[in-house]
LUMLUM-550118 format. One record per residue (C-alpha): residue number from 0; residue in one letter; z, x, y. Coordinates in steps of 0.001 Angstrom, whole numbers, padded with zeros to 6 digits. Layout:
// residues N
+-----+--------+---------+---------+---------+
: num : residu :      c3 :      c1 :      c2 :
+-----+--------+---------+---------+---------+
: NUM :      a :       Z :       X :       Y :
...
+-----+--------+---------+---------+---------+
END
This chain:
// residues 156
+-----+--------+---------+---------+---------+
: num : residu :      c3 :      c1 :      c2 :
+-----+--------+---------+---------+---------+
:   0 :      x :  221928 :  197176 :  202650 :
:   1 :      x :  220772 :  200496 :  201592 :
:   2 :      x :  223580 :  202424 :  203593 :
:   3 :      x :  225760 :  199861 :  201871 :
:   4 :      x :  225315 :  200992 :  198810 :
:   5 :      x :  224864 :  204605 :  199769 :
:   6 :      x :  228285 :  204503 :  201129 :
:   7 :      x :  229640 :  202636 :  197967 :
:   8 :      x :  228567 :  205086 :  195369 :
:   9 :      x :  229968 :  208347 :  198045 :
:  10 :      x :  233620 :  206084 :  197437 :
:  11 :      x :  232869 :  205470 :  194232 :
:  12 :      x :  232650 :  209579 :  193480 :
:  13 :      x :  235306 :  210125 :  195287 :
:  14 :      x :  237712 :  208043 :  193483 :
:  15 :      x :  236432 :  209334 :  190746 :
:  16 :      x :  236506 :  213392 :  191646 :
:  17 :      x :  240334 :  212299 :  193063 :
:  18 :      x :  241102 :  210824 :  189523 :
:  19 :      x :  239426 :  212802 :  186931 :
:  20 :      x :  238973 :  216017 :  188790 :
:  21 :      x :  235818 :  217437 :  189526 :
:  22 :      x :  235052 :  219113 :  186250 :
:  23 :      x :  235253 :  215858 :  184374 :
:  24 :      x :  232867 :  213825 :  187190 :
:  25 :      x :  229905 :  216593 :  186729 :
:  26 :      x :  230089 :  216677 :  182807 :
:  27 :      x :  230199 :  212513 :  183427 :
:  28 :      x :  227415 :  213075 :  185471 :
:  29 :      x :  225565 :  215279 :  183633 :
:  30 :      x :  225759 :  213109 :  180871 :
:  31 :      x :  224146 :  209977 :  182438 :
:  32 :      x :  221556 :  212034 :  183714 :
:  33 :      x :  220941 :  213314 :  179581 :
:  34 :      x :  221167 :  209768 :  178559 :
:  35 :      x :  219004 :  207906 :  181260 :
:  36 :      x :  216655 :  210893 :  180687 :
:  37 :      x :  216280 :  210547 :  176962 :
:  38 :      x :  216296 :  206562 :  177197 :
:  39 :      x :  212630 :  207472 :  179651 :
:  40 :      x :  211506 :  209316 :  177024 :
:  41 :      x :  211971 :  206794 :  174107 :
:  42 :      x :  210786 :  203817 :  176211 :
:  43 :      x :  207403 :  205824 :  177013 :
:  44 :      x :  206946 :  206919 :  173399 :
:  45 :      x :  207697 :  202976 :  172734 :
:  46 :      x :  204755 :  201250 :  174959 :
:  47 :      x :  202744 :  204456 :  173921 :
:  48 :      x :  202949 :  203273 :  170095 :
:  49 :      x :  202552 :  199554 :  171343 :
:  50 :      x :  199504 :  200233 :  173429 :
:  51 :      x :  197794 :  202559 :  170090 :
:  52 :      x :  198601 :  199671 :  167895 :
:  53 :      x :  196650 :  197447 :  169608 :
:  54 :      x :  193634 :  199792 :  170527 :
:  55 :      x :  193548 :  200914 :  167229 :
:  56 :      x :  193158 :  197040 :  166434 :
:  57 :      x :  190706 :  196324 :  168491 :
:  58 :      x :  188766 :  200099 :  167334 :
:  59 :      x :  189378 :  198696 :  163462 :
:  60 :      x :  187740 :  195161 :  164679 :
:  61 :      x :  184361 :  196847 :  166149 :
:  62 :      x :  183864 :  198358 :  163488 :
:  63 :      x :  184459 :  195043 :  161339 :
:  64 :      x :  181878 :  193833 :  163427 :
:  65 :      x :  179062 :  196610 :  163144 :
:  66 :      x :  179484 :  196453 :  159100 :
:  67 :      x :  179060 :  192614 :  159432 :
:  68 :      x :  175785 :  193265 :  161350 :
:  69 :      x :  174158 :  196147 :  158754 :
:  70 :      x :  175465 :  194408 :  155559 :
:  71 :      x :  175186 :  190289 :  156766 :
:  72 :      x :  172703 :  189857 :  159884 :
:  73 :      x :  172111 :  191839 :  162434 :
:  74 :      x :  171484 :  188478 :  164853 :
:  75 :      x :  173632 :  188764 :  168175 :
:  76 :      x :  175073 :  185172 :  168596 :
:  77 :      x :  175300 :  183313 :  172080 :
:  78 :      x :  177782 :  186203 :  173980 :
:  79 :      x :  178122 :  188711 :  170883 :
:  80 :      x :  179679 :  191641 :  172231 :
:  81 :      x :  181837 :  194332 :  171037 :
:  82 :      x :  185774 :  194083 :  172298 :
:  83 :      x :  186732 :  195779 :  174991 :
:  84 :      x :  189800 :  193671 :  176553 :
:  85 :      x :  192710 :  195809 :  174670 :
:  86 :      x :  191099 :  198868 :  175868 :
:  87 :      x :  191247 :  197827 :  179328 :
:  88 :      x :  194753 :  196431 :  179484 :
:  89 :      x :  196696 :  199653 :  177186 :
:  90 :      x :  194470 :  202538 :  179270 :
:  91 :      x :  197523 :  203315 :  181615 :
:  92 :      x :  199880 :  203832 :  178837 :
:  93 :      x :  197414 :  206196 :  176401 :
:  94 :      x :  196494 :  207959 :  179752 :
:  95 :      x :  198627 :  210890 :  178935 :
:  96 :      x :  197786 :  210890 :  175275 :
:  97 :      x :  195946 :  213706 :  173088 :
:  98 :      x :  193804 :  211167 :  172004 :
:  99 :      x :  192837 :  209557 :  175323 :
: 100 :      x :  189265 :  211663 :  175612 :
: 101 :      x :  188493 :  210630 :  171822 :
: 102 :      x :  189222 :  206995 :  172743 :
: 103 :      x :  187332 :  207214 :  175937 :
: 104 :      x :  184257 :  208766 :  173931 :
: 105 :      x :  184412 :  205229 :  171623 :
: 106 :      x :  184422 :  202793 :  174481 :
: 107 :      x :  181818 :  204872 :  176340 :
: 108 :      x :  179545 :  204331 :  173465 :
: 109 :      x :  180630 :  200892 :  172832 :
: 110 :      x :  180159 :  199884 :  176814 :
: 111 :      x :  176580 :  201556 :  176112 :
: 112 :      x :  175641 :  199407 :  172777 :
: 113 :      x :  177174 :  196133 :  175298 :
: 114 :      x :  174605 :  197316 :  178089 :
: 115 :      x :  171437 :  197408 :  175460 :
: 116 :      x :  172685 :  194429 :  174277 :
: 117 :      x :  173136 :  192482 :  177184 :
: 118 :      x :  169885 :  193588 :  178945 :
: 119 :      x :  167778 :  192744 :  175266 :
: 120 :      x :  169394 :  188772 :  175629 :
: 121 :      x :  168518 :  188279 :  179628 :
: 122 :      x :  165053 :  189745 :  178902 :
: 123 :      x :  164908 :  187513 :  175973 :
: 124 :      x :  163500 :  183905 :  175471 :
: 125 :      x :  164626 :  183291 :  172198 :
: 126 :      x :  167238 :  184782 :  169670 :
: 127 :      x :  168218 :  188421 :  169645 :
: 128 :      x :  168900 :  191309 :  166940 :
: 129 :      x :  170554 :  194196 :  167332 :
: 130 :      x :  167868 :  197387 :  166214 :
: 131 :      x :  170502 :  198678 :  163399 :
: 132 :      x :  168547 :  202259 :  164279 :
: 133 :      x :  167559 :  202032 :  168314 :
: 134 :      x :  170921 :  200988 :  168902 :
: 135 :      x :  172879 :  203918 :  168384 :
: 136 :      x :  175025 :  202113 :  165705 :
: 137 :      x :  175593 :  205511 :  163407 :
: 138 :      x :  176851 :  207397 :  166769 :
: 139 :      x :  178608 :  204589 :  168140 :
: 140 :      x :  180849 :  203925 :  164570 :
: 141 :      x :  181290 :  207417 :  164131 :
: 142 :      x :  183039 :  208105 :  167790 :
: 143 :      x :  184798 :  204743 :  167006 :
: 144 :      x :  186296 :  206039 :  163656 :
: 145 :      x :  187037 :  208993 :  165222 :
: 146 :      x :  189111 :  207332 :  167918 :
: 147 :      x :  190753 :  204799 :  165343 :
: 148 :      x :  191582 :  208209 :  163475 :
: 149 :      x :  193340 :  209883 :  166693 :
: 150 :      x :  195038 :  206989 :  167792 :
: 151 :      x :  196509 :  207331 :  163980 :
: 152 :      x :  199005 :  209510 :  164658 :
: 153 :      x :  200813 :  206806 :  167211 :
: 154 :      x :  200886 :  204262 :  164292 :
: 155 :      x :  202042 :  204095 :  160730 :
+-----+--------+---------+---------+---------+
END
């Protein structure tokens, strides 16, 4: 099949070099090359924005969720962890981002708060509370602002 269509597109620029001459085939080509090439670029930038959105969502929501525990209750519920599902599913696309290192500085702490948290309820025999100081709660919303700030530049 693939020497099918190898041999296809050879009689296909053929024809076209015999009908249009071969100045008018290489600007043709040339311009399909510009076009597809410019269509890449807008479809990254695309699922780049996409993939901020929703990180910056999910960056906005933990840090709902550590002003619910310093202003309501600081009791950690059943499986109360901080988000990290977005994170895990838009990494590929912020990869190449300026912003990647900040965001990977907020779910490093965040992964770190879900640790202390996790190890306080399997050691526990009752109810847990997250320590609003031992827990690292200042660092770990500032790095998250900081990331929801960087990722600001993707989304309006």
């Amino acid at each position: 099949m693939p020497g099918f269509v190898r041999s296809s597109v050879g009689a296909l620029i053929v024809a076209l070099v015999i009908y249009f001459g071969t100045q008018s085939v290489f600007l043709g080509v040339v311009t399909l090359l510009l076009v597809g090439f410019v269509s890449e670029i807008i479809q990254r930038f695309r699922a780049r924005r996409i993939a901020a959105r929703l990180v910056r969502w999910e960056l906005d929501s933990i840090l709902v969720r550590i002003r619910r525990l310093r202003d309501v209750n600081p009791g950690l519920t059943g499986d109360f962890l901080l988000p990290t599902a977005e994170w895990a599913r838009q990494r590929p696309a912020l990869a190449r981002s300026r912003s990647f290192n900040r965001v990977v500085a907020a779910y490093r702490e965040v992964d770190r708060v879900n640790d202390q948290w996790a190890w306080r309820k399997d050691r526990a025999t009752g109810g847990i509370a997250a320590d609003l100081k031992g827990d690292g709660l200042d660092e770990l919303e500032a790095t998250v602002d900081d990331a929801s700030d960087a990722l600001g530049r993707f989304v309006p």
